[in-house]
PDB file with SEQRES, HELIX, SHEET and CRYST1 records, atoms N, CA, C and O in Angstrom:
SEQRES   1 A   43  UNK UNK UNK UNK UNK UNK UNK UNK UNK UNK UNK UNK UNK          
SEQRES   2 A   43  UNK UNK UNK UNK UNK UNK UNK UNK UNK UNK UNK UNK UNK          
SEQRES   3 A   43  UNK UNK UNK UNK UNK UNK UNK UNK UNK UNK UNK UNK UNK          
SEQRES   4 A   43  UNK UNK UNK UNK                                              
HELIX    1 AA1 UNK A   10  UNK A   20  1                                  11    
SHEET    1 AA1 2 UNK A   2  UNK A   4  0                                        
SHEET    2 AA1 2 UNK A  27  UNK A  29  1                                        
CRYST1    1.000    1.000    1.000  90.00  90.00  90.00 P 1           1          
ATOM      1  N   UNK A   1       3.580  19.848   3.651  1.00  0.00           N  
ATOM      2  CA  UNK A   1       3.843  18.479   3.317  1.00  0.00           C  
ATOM      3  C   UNK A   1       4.904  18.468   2.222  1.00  0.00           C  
ATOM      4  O   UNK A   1       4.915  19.255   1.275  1.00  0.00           O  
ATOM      5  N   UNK A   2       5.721  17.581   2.423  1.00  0.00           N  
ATOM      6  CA  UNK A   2       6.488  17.244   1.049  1.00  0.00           C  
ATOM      7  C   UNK A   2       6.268  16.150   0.650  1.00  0.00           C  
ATOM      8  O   UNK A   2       5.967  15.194   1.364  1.00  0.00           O  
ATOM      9  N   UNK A   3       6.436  16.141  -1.028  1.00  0.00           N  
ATOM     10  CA  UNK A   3       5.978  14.877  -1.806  1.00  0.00           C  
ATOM     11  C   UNK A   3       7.416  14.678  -2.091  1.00  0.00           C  
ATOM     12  O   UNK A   3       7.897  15.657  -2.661  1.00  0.00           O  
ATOM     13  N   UNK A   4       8.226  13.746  -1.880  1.00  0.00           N  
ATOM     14  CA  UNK A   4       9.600  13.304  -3.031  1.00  0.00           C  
ATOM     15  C   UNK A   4       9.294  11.985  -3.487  1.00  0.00           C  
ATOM     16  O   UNK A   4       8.653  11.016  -3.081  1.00  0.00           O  
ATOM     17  N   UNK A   5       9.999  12.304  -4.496  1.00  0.00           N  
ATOM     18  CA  UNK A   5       9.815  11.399  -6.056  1.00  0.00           C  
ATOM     19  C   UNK A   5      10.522  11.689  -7.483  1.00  0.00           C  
ATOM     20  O   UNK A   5      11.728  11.913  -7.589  1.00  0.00           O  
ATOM     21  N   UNK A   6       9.884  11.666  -8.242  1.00  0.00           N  
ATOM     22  CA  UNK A   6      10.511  11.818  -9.529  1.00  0.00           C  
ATOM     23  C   UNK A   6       9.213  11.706 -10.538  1.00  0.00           C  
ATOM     24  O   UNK A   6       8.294  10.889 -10.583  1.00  0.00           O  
ATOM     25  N   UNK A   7       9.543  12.938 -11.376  1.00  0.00           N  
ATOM     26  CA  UNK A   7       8.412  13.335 -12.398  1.00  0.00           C  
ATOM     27  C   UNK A   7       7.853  12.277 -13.176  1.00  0.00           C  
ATOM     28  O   UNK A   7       6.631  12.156 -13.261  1.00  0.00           O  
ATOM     29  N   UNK A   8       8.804  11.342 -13.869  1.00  0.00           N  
ATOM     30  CA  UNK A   8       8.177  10.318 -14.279  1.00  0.00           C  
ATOM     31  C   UNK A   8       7.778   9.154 -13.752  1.00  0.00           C  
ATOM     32  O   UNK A   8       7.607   8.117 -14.394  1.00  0.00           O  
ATOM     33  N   UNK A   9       7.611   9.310 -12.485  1.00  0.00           N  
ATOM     34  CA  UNK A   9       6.765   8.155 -11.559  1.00  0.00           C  
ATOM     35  C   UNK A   9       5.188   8.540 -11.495  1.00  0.00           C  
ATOM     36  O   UNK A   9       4.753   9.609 -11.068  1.00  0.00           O  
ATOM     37  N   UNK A  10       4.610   7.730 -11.877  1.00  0.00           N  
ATOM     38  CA  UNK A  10       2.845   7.020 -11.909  1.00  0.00           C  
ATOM     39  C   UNK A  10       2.509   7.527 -11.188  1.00  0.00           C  
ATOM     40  O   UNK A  10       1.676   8.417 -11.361  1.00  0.00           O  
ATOM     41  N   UNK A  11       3.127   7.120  -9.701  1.00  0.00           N  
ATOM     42  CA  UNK A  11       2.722   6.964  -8.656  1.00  0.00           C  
ATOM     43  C   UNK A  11       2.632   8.508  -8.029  1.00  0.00           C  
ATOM     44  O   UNK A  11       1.641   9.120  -7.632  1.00  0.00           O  
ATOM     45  N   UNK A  12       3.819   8.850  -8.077  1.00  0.00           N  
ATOM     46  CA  UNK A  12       4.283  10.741  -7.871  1.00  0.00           C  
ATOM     47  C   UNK A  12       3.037  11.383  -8.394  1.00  0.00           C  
ATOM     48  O   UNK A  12       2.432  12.038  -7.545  1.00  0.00           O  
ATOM     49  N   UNK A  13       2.473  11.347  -9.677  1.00  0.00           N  
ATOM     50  CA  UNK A  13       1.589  12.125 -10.868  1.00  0.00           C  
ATOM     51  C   UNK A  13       0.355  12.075  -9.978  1.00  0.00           C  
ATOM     52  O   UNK A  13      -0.365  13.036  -9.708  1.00  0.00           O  
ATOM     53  N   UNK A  14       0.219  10.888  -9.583  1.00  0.00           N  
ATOM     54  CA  UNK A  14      -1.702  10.614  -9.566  1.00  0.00           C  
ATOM     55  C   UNK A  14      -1.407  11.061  -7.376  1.00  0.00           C  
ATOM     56  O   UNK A  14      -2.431  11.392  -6.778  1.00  0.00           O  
ATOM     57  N   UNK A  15      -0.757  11.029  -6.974  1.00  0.00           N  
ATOM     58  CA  UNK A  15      -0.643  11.922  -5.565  1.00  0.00           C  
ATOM     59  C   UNK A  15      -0.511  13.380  -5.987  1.00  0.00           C  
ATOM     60  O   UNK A  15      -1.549  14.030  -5.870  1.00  0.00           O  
ATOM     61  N   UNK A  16       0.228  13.825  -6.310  1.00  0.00           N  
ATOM     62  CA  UNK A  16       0.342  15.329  -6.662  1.00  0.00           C  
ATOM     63  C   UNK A  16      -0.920  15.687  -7.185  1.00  0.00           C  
ATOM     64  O   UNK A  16      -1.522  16.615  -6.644  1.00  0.00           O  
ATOM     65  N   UNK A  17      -1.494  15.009  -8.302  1.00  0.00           N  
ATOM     66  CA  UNK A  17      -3.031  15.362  -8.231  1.00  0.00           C  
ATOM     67  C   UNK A  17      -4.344  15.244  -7.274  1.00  0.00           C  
ATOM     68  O   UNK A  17      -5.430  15.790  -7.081  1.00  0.00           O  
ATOM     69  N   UNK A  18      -3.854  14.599  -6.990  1.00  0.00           N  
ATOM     70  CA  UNK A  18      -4.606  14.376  -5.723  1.00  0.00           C  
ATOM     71  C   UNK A  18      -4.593  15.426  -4.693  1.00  0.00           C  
ATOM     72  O   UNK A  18      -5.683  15.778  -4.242  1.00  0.00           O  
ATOM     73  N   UNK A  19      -3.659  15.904  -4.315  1.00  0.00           N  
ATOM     74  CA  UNK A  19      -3.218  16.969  -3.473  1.00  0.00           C  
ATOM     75  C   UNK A  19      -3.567  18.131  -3.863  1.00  0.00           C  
ATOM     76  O   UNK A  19      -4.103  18.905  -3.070  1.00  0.00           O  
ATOM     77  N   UNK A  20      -3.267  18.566  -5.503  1.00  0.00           N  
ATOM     78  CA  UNK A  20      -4.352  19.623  -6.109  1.00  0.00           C  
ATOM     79  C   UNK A  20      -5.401  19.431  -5.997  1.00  0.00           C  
ATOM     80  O   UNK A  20      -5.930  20.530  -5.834  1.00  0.00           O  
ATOM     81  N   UNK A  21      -6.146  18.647  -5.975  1.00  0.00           N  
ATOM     82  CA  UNK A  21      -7.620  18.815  -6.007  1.00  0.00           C  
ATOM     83  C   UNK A  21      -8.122  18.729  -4.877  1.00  0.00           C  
ATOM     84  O   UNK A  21      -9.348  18.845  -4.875  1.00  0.00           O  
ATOM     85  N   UNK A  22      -7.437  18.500  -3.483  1.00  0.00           N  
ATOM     86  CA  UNK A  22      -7.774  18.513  -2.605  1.00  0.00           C  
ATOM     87  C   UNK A  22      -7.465  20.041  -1.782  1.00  0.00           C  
ATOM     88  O   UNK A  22      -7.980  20.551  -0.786  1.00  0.00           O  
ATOM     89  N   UNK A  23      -6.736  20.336  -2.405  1.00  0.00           N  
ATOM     90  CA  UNK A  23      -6.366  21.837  -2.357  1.00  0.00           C  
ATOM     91  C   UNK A  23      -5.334  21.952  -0.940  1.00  0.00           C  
ATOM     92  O   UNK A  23      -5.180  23.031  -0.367  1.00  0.00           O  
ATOM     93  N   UNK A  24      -4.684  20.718  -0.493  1.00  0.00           N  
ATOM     94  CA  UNK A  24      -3.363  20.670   0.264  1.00  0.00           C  
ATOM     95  C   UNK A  24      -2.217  20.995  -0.381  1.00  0.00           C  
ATOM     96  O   UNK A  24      -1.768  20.724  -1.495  1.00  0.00           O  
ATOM     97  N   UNK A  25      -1.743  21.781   0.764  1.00  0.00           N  
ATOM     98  CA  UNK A  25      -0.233  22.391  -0.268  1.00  0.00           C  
ATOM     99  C   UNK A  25       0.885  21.404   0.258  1.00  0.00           C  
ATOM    100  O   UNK A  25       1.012  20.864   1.357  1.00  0.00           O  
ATOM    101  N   UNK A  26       1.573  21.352  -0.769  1.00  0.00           N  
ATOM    102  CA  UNK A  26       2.555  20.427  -0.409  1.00  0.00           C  
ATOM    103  C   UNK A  26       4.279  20.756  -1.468  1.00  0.00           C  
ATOM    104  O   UNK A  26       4.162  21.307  -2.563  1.00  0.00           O  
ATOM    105  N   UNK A  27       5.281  20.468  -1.107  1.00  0.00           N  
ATOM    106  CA  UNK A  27       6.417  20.872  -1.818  1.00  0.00           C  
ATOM    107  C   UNK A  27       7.143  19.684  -2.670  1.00  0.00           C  
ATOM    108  O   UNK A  27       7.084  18.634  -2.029  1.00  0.00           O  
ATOM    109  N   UNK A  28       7.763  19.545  -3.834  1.00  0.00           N  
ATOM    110  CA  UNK A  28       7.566  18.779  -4.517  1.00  0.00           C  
ATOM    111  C   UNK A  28       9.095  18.279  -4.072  1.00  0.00           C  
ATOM    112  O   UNK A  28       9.582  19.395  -3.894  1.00  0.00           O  
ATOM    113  N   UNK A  29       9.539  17.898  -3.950  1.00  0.00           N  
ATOM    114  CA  UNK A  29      11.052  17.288  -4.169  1.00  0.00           C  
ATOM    115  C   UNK A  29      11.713  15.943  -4.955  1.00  0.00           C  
ATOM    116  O   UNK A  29      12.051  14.864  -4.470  1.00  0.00           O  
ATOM    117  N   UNK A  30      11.767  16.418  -6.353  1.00  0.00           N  
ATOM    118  CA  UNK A  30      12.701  15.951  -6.896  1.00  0.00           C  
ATOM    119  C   UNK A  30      13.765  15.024  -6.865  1.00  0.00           C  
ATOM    120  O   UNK A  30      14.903  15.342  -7.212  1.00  0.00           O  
ATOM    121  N   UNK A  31      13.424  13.758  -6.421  1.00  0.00           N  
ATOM    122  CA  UNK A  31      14.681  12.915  -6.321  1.00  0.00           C  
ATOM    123  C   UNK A  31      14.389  11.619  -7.333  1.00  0.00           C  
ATOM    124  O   UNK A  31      13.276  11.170  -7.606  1.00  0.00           O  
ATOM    125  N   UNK A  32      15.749  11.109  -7.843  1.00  0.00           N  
ATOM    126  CA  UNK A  32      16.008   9.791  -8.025  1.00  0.00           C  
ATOM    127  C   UNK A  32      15.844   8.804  -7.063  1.00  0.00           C  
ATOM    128  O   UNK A  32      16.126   8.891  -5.868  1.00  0.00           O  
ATOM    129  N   UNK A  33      15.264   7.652  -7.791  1.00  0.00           N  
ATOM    130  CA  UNK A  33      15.361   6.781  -6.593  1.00  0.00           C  
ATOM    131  C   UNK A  33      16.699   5.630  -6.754  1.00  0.00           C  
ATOM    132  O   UNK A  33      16.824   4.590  -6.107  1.00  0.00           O  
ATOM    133  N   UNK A  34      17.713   6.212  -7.906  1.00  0.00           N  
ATOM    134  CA  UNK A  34      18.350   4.806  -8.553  1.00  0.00           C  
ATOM    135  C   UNK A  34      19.593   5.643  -7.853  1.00  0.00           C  
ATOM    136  O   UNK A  34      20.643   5.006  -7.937  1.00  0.00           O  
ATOM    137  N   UNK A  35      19.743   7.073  -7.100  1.00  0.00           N  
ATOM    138  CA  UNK A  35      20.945   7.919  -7.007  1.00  0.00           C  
ATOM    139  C   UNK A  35      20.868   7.557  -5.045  1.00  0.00           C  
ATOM    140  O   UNK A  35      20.017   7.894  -4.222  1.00  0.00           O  
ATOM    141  N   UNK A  36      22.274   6.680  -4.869  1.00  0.00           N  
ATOM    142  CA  UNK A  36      22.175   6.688  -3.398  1.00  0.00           C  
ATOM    143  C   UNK A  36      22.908   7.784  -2.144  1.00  0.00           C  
ATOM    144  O   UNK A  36      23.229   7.754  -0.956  1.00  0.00           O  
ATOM    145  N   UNK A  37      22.907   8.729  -3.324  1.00  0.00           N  
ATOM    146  CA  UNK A  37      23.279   9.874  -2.360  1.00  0.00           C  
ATOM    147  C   UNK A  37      22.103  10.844  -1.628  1.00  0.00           C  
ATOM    148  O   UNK A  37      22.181  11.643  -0.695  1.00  0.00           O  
ATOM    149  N   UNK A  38      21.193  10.491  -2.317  1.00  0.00           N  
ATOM    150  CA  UNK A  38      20.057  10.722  -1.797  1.00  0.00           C  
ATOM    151  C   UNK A  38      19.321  10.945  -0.336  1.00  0.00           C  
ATOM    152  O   UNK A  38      18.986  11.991   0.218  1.00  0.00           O  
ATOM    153  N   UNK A  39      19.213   9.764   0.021  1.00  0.00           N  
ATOM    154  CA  UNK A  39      18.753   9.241   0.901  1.00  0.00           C  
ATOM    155  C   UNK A  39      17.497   8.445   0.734  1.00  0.00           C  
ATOM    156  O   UNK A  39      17.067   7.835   1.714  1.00  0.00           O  
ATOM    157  N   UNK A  40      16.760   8.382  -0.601  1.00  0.00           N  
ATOM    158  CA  UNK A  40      16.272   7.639  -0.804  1.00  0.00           C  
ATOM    159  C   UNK A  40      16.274   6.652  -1.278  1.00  0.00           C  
ATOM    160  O   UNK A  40      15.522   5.680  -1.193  1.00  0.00           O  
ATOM    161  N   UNK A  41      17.459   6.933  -2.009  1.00  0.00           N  
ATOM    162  CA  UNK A  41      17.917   5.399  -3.046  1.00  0.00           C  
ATOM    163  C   UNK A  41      18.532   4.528  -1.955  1.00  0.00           C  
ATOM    164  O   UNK A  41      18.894   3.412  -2.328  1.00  0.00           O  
ATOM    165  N   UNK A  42      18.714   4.842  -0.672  1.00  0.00           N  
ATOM    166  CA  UNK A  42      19.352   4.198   0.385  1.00  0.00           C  
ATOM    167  C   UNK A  42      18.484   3.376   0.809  1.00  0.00           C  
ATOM    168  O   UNK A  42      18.892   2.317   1.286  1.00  0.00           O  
ATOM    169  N   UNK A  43      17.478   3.566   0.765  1.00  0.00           N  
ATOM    170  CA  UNK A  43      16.149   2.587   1.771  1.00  0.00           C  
ATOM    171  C   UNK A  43      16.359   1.369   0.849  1.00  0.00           C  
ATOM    172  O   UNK A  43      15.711   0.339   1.031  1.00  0.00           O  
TER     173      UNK A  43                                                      
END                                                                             
């Protein structure tokens, strides 16, 4: 699974924990959401 987001998102923190404690592995990816080269800042 991949999680993308950004470290200081709420929302990112309390899933990623979630995912630890559920003991699913998942890969973290690092994005801005304000950078539209992304592909997320595009949505």
């Amino acid at each position: 699974m991949k999680l993308v987001g950004s470290y200081t998102s709420p929302f990112v923190r309390k899933l990623s924990i979630l995912l630890l404690e559920k003991g699913i592995t998942f890969e973290f990816i690092n994005e801005l959401p304000y950078n539209a080269d992304n592909g997320v800042g595009a949505i």
